[in-house]
N, C-alpha and C positions, 0 to 999 in steps of 0.2 A: 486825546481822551476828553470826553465831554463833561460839563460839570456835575452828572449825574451819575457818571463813571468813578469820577474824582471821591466823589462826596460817599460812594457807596464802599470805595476800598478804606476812605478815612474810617468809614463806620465800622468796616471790617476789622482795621487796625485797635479801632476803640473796645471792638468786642474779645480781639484774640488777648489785650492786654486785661480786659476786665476775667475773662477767663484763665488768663494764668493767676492772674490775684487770687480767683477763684479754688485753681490747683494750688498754690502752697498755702491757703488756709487749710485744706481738705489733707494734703501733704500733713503739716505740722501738727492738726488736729489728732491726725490717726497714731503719729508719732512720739506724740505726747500727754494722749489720751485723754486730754482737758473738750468738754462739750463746747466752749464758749470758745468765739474767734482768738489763738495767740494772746491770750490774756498773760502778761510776765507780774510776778508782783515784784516788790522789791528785793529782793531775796535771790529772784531771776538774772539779773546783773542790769546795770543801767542808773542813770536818774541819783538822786541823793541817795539810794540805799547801796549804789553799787562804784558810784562816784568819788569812792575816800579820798583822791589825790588832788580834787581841783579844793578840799574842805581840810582835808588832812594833811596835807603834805608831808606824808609817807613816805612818796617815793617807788610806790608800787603800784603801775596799772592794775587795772580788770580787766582783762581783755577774753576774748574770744571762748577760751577753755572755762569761765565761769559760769556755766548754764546746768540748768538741772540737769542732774545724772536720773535716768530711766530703765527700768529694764522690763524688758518684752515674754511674757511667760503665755504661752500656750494662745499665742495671735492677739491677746489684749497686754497691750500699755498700761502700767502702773508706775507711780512714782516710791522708788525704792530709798535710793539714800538720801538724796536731796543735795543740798550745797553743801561743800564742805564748811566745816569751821572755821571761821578767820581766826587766824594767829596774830600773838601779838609782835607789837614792832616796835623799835626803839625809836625816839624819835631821831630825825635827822640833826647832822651836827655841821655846821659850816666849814668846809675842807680850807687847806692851805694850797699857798701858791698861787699862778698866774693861769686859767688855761687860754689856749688861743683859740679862736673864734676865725676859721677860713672861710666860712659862709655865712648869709645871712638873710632871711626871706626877704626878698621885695617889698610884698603887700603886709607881712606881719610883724619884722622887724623882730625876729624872734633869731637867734642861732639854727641852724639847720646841718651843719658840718664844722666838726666831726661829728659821727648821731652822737658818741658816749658823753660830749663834752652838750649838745640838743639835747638828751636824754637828766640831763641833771641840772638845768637851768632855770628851770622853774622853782625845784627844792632850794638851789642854792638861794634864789630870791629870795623863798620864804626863811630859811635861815640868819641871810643876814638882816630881816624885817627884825625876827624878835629878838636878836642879839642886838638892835639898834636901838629900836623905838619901844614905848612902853606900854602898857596892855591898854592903858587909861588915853591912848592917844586918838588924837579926830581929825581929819581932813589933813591929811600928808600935803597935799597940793600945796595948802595955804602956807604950811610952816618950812619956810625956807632953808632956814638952819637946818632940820632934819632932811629937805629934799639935797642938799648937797652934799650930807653926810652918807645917806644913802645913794648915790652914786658917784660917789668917791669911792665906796668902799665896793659899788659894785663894778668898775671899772679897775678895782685893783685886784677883783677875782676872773674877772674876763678882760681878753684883749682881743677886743672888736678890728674887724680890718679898718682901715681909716681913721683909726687912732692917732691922735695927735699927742702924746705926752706932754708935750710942751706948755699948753691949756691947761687950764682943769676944765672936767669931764662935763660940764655945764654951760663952760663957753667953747666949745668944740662943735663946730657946726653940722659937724660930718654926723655926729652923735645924737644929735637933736630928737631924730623917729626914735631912732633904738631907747634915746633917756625917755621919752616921752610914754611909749608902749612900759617900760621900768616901771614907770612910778606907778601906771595902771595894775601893773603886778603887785606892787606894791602895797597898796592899797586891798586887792584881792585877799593879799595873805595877811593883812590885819584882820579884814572882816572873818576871814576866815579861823584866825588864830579865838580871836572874842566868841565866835559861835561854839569851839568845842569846848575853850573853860567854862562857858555860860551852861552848856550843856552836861558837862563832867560836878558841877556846882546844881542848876535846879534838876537836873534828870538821876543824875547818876549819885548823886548824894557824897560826892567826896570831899575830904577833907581839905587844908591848904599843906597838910604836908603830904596829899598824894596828888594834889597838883604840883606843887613844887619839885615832886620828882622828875617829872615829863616837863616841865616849866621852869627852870631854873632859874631866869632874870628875874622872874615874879616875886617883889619883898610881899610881906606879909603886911604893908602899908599901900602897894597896889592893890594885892587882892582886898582886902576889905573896900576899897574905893572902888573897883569893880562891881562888887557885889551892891554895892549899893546904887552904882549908878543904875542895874540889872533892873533893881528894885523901884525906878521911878516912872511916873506915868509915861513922861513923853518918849522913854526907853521901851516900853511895854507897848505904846501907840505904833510903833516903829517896827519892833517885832511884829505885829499884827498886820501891819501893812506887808512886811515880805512875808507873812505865810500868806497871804490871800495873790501876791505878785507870784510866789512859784507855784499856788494851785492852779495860774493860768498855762504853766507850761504843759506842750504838747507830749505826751508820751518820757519815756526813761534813755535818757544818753547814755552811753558807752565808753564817753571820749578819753578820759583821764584827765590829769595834770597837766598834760601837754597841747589840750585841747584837738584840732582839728589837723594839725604841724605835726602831730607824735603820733595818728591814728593812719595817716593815710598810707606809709608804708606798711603796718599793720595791715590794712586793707587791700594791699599789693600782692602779700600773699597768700590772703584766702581767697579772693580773687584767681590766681595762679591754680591755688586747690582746688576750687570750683571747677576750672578750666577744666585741671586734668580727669577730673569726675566725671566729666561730660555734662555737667550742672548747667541749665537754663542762669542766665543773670535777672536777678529778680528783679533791677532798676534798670533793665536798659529802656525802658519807655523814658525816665529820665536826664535827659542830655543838657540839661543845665548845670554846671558844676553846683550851682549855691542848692540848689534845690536835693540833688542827686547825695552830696556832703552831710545836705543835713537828715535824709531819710537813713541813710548806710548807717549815722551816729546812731539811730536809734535802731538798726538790726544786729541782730549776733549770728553768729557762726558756728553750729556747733561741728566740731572736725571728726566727730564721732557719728551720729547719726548723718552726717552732711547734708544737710539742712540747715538756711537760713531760717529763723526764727524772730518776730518781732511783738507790739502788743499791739491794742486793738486802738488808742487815737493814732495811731501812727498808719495803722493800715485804712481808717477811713481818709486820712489825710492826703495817702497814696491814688484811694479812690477822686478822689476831688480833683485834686490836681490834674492827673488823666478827663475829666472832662472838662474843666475851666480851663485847659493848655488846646483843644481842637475850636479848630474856626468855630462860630455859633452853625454858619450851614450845614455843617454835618451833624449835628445834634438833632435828633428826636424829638418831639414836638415836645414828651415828657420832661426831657432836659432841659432845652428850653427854659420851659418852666421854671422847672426846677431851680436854674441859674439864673432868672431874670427875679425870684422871689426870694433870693438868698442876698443878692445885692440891694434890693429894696430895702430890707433887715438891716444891713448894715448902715 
């Protein structure tokens, strides 16, 4: 095959993948009756509005069945009921006993077997954060006293294979990734426990005996010491830096609580369902895992209409990628362009 041969089937390949991008905007469009490319807001599922378990630790995915419900009257799409209501949830409560831990991700050092025992690891984390440390606390790393408390107390709720009893759970070498990814949890589920009083306090206007119902460690000499640290500049400087940090992110996640480790079986079966649909795979241009992982976070599945569904930076994103991934020879004089003036920019 000559390079002219080569370079015309790449272009072919470029075109048949820009053209199926083409049909499932046209697909989801018609489907859901919106004029603009797969726009989801937050309400759609994904991203902070759909994401209560990586903020909340609830305990409950969003997964796949959370998309707007539509119904079809006489050939037009309208939107009927909408999302449903969320209910409310209690918060989680730190279980008793020992579980055991048979597996354990390689690269994540997270539990992955049994699922039930994977499936509740991240809550337990955040469980035993606020029944340890206190609303008012800052940088877990540094304070040693609390990082040994918490995994002591997390190595007395799991038993990781490679467990040495014999140690404590910080001179166990075997434990090292596992304590060290911990503490990062750990850390997660402060910031995360501080952002929903802060927000049940300046948004939601409530009181400290209706925080204290869902918050029960919280004296009423924390909360006032919360509220005030709420209340000072370099606290407020810092807020404003992370809303301006998550405006940068791409498009609305899906992932959960479990982040990327609790979503891909998830993804095994709609996957499967697609299969049996006889459904096109909307990523097989894709064949990067890191790449492929992070486009799937941010599509849903609806198992009803069966159609993948996504929003609109994630599909220009999809567009990018498919030309910055082929040689420059096969690209268009346009592209080219296009790609030689985009890296300039940066």
């Amino acid at each position: 095959m000559t390079d002219t041969d080569e370079a015309g089937g790449s272009q072919s390949q470029l075109g048949r993948a820009h053209a199926y991008l083409d049909f499932l905007a046209d697909q989801e469009r018609q489907e859901v009756g919106c004029p603009d490319l797969l726009v989801m807001t937050d309400d759609d599922g994904g991203g902070a509005g759909a994401d209560t378990d990586a903020t909340n630790d609830t305990g409950t995915e969003t997964g796949a069945d959370d998309v707007p419900n539509y119904s079809t009257e006489g050939g037009t799409s309208q939107a009927s009921e909408g999302k449903k209501e969320k209910r409310t949830r209690c918060p989680n409560e730190l279980g008793t006993g020992r579980l055991v831990v048979t597996a354990v991700h390689p690269g994540e050092f997270e539990p992955i077997e049994p699922r039930e025992v994977a499936a509740c690891y991240g809550n337990q984390l955040a469980c035993i954060l606020r029944d340890t440390a206190n609303i008012n606390t800052t940088k877990i790393r540094k304070n040693e006293q609390l990082k040994k408390l918490l995994l002591t107390r997390l190595h007395a709720r799991f038993l990781f294979p490679g467990r040495n009893d014999d140690v404590d759970p910080w001179d166990d070498d075997a434990m090292k990734k596992i304590n060290n990814k911990a503490l990062g949890k750990f850390s997660n589920a402060l910031s995360a426990w501080k952002t929903r009083v802060k927000k049940a306090i300046e948004v939601d206007h409530e009181t400290y005996a209706e925080i204290v119902a869902d918050n029960p460690k919280i004296t009423i000499e924390d909360f006032e010491k919360f509220k005030e640290t709420c209340n000072e500049e370099a606290a407020k400087a810092r807020s404003e830096r992370g809303k301006q940090l998550q405006a940068k992110n791409m498009g609305n996640h899906r992932l959960g609580s479990r982040g990327y480790t609790g979503k891909r079986p998830v993804w095994a079966k709609e996957d499967a369902e697609r299969e049996r649909q006889g459904i096109p795979d909307p990523l097989a241009e894709f064949t990067d895992q890191q790449e492929h992982d992070f486009i799937m976070a941010r599509f849903s599945w609806d198992p009803k209409k069966k159609i993948f569904f996504t929003d609109g930076p994630t599909r220009k994103f999809m567009r990018l990628l498919v030309i910055i991934l082929l040689p420059p020879y096969i690209l268009g004089s346009d592209q080219r362009s296009l790609l030689h003036s985009s890296r300039i920019r940066k």
